[in-house]
N, C-alpha and C positions, 0 to 999 in steps of 0.2 A: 513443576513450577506452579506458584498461586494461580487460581482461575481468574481474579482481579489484574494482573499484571497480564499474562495471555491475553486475554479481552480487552487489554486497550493497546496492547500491540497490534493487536487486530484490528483496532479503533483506526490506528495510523495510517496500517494497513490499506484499510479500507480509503480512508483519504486518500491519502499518495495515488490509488490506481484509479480515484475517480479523478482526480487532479491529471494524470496521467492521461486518461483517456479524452477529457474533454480540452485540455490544453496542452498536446505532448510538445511542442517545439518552446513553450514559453516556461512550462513548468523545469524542464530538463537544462533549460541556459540559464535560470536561477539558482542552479547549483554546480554551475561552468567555473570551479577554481581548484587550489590545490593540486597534486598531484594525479586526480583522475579526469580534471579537467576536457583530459586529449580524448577518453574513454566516452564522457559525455557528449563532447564533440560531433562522434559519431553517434550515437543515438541519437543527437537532436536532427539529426541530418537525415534521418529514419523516424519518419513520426508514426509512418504507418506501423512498426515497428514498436512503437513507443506505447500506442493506443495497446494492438494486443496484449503486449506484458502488462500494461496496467489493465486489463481486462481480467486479466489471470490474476495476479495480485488482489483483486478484487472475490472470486471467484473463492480462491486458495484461503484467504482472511474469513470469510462470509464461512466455508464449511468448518476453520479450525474453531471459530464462534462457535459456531451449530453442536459441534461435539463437545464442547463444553460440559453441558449437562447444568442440571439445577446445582446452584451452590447452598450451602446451610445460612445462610441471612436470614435475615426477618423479613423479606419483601413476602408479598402474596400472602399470608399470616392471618 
């Protein structure tokens, strides 16, 4: 897959688990609809729970970054 595309998945990545971390019960009932709703439910009910994975998510994003490697752009040049 492009390195551009990766890296801002990662970008999301990275949001989501600090969003995650610092607001786990507000951030997870903003996304309380549809059919995972019930899913969500329970995790918001778990923030300690909630904090972790977004730790990891963070963690998981930040090293699929890291390996990345130099891309051939112009930057640095």
């Amino acid at each position: 897959m492009n390195g551009r595309i990766v890296e801002s998945l990662a970008m999301v990545a990275i949001g989501d688990g600090v969003l995650s971390v610092l607001f786990p019960v507000e951030h997870t009932a903003r996304w309380e609809m549809g059919p995972w709703a019930p899913m969500l439910e329970w995790f918001r009910d778990r923030p300690g729970l909630v904090r972790a994975l977004g730790a990891a998510e963070v963690a998981g994003a930040v090293a699929v970054a890291a390996g990345l490697g130099k891309s051939s752009g112009s930057a640095g040049k």
